[in-house]
N, C-alpha and C positions, 0 to 999 in steps of 0.2 A: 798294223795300226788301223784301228777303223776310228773314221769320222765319222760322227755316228752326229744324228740329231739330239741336241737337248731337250728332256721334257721339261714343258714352261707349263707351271697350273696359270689357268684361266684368269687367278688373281679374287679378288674379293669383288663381288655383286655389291651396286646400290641395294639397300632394304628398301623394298616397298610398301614395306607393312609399318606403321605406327608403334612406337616402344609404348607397351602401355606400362612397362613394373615401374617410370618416374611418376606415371600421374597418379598411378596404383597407390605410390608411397603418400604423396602428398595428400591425397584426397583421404589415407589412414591416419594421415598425423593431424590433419583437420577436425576429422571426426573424434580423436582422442582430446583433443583441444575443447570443442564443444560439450562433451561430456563430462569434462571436468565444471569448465565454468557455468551451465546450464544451472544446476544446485545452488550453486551460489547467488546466482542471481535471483532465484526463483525465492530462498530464505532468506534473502537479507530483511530483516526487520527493525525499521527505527522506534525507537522506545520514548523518543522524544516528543509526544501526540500532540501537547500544548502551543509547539510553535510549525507554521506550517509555510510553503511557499503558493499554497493554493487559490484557486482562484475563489473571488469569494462566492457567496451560496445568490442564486437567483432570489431577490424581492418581490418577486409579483405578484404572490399573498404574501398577506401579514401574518408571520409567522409566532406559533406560541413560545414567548423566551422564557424556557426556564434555566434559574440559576442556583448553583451550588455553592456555599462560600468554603472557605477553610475549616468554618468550623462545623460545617454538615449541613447547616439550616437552606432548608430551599424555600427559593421564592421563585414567581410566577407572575409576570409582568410587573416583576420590582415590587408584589405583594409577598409576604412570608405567608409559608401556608406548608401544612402537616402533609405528608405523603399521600394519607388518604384523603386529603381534602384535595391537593394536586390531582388525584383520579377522577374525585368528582369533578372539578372545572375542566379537567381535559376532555369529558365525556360531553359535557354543557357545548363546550367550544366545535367537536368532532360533528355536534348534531347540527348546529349551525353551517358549518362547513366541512363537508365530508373528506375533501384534500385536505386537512390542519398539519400542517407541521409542527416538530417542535424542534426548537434549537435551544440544545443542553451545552449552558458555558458551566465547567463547574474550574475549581481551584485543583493545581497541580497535589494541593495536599489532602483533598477530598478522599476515603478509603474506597474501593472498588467496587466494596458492598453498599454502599451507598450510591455508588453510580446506577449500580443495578439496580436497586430498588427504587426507583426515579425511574430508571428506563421500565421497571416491570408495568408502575400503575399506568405510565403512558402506554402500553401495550394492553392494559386490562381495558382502560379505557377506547380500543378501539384503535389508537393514533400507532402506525406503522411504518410514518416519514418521521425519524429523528436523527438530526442533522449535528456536531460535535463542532463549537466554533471553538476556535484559536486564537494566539496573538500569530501575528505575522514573523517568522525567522529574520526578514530582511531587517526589522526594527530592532533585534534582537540578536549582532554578529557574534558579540562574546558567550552566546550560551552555548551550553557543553550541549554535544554533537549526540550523549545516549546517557542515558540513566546512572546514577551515582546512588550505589547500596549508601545505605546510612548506615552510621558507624555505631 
């Protein structure tokens, strides 16, 4: 019979080295996160331009208002006046005051082509601040949140 010595392992070491495969994982599943939502946030476009919660537009000049109604006809400081007559007073205005703005209200039912060609003569004419007012959202809780195809 021999007594003999038990071998005893040494047993488990403290780790002194940092696990990095959790922060590994975390710092992967973060970045799959961001990448997903990044797009989304970068397209989201509201269609709703007419109502805004914006701050309003600096007065410090007098700005040129031109207006669009529903049924296309623009006026220009509350005068009606033809496309091309709108390029020439905006040109009158721009020479008098080379900052002129203009702030375009037109009607949610105005067609797009019409917006543009408003915004073109104010651009022929020289004027390169044109400013888009709105009604306020806050005034405005029950309006639908985006655009409604017509039927």
């Amino acid at each position: 019979m021999s007594f003999g010595r038990l071998q005893r392992d040494a047993g488990s070491q403290p780790m002194s080295d940092i696990n990095m495969t959790p922060l590994i994982d975390v710092m992967l599943v973060l970045l799959v996160i961001f990448i997903i939502t990044a797009p989304l946030l970068v397209s989201s476009i509201s269609l709703d331009l007419p109502k805004t919660d914006a701050a309003r537009p600096d007065q410090s000049a007098a700005p040129a208002i031109v207006v669009v109604d529903a049924a296309g006809q623009v006026y220009l400081q509350d005068q009606p006046v033809s496309v091309p007559e709108l390029g020439r007073r905006l040109t009158q205005l721009r020479q008098a005051d080379a900052d002129t703005e203009v702030q375009l209200r037109a009607d949610q039912q105005v067609p797009y082509g019409r917006i543009v060609a408003v915004m073109d003569a104010a651009q022929q004419a020289g004027v390169h601040r044109i400013g888009f007012i709105s009604d306020n959202r806050l005034a405005h809780p029950a309006a639908p949140q985006a655009l409604q195809p017509n039927p």
